[in-house]
N, C-alpha and C positions, 0 to 999 in steps of 0.2 A: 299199640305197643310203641314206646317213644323209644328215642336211641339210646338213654340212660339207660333202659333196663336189659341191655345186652351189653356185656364182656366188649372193654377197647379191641382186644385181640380174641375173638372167638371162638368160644370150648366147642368141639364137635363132638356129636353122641355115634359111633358106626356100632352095629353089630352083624355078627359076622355068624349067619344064619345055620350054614354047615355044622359050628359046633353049638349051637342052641341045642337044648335036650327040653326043652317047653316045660322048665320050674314054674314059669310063669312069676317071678321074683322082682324082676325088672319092674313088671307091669304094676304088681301091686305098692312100687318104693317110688315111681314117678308114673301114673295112670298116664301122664299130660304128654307125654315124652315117647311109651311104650306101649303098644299093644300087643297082641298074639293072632296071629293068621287064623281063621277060622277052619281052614281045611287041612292044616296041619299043626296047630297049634305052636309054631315058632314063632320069637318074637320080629316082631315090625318096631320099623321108628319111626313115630310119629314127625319127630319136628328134631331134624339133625345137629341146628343150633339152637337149643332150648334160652329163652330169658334167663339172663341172672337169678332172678327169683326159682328156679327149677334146678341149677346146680346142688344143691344139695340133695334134694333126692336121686337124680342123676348119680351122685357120687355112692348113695345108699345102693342104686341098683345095680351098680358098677360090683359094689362087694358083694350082695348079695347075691349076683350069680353064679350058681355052681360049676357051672361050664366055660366061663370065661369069655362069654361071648359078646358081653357088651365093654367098650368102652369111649372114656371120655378122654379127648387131647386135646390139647390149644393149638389153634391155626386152624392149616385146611387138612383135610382127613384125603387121605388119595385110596 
């Protein structure tokens, strides 16, 4: 992956596992980005700073969760 294909200022993906209810939404709007835990079926994040290229599904998984549990910001995620 070369430096071009990431954001000058970096979009961070967190999700915030307590309110995950495991739609499993995330996973299907960016697979590359999102999985789901095998023993309880909430989501994981793959890769916190996804490639340029992966922001828009990022952005789809961001809506499509019903729980509110993912999101995307610019900078550092605390």
């Amino acid at each position: 992956m070369s430096a071009t294909d990431r954001p000058s200022e970096p979009e961070r993906v967190r999700a915030v596992r307590h309110l995950c209810v495991g739609a499993g939404q995330c996973v299907l709007a960016a697979p590359a980005v999102f999985d789901q835990a095998v023993d309880d079926g909430l989501v994981l994040v793959l890769d916190d700073s996804p490639p340029a290229s992966e922001l828009a599904a990022v952005g789809q998984a961001v809506w499509a969760c019903p729980s509110g549990a993912v999101t995307l910001r610019r900078g550092t995620v605390r």
